[in-house]
C-alpha positions as a Markdown table, in Angstrom:
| # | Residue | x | y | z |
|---|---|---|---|---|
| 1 | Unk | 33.2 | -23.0 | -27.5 |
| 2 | Unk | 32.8 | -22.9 | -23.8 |
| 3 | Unk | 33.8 | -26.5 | -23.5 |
| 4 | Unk | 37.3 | -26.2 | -25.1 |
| 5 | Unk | 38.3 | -23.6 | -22.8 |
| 6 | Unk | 37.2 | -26.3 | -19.6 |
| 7 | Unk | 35.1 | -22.8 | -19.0 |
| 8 | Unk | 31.3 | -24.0 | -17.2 |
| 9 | Unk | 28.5 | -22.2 | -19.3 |
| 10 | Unk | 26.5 | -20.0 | -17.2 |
| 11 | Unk | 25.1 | -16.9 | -15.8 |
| 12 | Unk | 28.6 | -16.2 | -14.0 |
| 13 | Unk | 30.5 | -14.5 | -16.7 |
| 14 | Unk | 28.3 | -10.9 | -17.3 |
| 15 | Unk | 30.1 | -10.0 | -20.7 |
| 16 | Unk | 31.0 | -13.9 | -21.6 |
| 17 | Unk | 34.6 | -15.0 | -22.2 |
| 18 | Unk | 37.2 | -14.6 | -24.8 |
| 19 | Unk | 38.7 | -17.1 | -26.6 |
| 20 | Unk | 40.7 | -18.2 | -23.8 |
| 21 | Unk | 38.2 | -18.3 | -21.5 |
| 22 | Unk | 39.4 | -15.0 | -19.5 |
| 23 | Unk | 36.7 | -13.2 | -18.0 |
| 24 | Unk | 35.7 | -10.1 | -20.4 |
| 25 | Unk | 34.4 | -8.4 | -17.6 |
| 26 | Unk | 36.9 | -8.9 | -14.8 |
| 27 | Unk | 39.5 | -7.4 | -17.6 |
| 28 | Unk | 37.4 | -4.2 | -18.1 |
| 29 | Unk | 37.0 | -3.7 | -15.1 |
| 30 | Unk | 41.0 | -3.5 | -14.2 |
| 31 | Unk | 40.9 | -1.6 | -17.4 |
| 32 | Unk | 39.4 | 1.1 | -16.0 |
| 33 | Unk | 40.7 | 0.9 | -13.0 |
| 34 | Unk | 43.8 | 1.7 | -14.5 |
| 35 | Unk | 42.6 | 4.4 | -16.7 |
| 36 | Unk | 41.1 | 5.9 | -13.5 |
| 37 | Unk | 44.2 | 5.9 | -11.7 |
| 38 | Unk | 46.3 | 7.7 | -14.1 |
| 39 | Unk | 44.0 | 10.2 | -15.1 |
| 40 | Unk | 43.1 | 10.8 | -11.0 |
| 41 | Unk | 47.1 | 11.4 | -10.5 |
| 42 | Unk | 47.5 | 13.7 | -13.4 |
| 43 | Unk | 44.9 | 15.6 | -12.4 |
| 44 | Unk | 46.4 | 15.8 | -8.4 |
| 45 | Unk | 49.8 | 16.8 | -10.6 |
| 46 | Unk | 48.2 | 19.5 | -12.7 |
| 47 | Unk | 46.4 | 21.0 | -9.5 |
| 48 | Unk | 49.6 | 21.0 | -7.2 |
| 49 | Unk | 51.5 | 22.8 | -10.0 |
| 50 | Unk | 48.8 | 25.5 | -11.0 |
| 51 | Unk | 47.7 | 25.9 | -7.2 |
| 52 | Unk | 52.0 | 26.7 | -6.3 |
| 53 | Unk | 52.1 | 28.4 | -9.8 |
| 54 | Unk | 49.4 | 31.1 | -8.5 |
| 55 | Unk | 49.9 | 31.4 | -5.2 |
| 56 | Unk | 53.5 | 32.8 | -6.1 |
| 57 | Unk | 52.3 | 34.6 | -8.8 |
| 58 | Unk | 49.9 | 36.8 | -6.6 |
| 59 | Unk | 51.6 | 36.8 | -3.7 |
| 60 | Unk | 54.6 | 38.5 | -5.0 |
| 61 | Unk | 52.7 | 40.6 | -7.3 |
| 62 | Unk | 53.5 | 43.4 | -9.6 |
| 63 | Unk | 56.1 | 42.7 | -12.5 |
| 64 | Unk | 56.7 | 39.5 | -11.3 |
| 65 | Unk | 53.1 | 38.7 | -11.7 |
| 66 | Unk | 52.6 | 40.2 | -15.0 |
| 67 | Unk | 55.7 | 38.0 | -16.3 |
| 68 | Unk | 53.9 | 35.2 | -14.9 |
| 69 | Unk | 51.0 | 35.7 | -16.8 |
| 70 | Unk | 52.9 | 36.3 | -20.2 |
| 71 | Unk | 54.6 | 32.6 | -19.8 |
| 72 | Unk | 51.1 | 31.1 | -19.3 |
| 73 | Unk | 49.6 | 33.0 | -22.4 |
| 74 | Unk | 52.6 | 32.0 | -24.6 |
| 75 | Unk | 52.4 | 28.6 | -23.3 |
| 76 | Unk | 48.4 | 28.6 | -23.9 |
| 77 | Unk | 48.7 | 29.8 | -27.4 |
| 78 | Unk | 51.3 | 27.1 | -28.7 |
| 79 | Unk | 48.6 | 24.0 | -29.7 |
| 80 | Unk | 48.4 | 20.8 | -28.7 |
| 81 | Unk | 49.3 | 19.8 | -31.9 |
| 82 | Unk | 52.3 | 20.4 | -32.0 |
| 83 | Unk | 53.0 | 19.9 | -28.9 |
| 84 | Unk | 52.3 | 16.2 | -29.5 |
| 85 | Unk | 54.1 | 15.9 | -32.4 |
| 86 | Unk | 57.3 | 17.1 | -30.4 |
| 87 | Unk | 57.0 | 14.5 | -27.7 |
| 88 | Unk | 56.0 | 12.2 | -30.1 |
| 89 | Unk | 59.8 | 12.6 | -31.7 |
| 90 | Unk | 61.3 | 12.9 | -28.4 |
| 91 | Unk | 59.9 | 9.4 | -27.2 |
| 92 | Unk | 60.1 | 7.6 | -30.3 |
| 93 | Unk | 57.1 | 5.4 | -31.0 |
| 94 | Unk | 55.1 | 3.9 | -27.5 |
| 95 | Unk | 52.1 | 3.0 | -26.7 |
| 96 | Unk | 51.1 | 6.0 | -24.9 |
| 97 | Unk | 52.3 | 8.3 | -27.9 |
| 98 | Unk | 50.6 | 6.6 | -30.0 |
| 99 | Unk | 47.5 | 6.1 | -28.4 |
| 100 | Unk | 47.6 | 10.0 | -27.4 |
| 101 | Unk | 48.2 | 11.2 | -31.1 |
| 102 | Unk | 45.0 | 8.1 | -32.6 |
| 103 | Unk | 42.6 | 9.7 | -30.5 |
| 104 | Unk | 43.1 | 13.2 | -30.0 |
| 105 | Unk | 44.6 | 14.5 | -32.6 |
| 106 | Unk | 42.2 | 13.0 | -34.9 |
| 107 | Unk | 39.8 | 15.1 | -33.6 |
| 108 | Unk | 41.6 | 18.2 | -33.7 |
| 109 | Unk | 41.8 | 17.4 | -37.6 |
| 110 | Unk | 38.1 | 16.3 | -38.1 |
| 111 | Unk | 37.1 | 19.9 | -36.2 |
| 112 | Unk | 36.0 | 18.5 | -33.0 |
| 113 | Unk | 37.3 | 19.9 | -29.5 |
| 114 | Unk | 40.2 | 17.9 | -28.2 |
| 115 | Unk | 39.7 | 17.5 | -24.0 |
């Protein structure tokens, strides 16, 4: 196998090659480098908005702050479900979409705790 690809058998390659004789480990690697990168960013985004969100909301206090906190209950109580399904028919079919509504909410139907 190794010899149609020109690829040199040996130790080098940790997870072997693919078909094509790509590194399988190099591309996992960048895989979750990538993974990494987005989930490190929306993290940074959700922070920087709940951070602003609640230092406004107890700074200014009172009614303002009790308003506050009704938008985030109604906001917690509509599930991710649905949710989902919106954007999904608001972007059309992607990858993202797609991959989002495979694996999470699969688990929300099989009983299991989406994160």
């Amino acid at each position: 196998m190794y010899s149609d690809q020109s690829v040199p058998k040996d130790d080098k390659f940790i997870l072997g090659t693919d078909n094509l004789g790509r590194n399988l480990a190099k591309r996992v690697i960048v895989g979750i480098r990538i993974s990494l990168l987005i989930a490190i960013v929306a993290t940074l985004i959700d922070l920087i908005i709940g951070v602003t969100y609640g230092l406004v909301s107890g700074f200014l206090g009172g009614k303002i702050d009790l308003f506050m906190q009704r938008v985030i209950e109604v906001i917690s109580s509509i599930p991710n479900l649905v949710i989902v399904t919106m954007l999904g028919l608001l972007l059309g079919s992607g990858v993202f979409v797609n991959h989002y509504l495979n694996c999470h909410c699969r688990m929300d139907v099989y009983g299991a705790s989406s994160p």
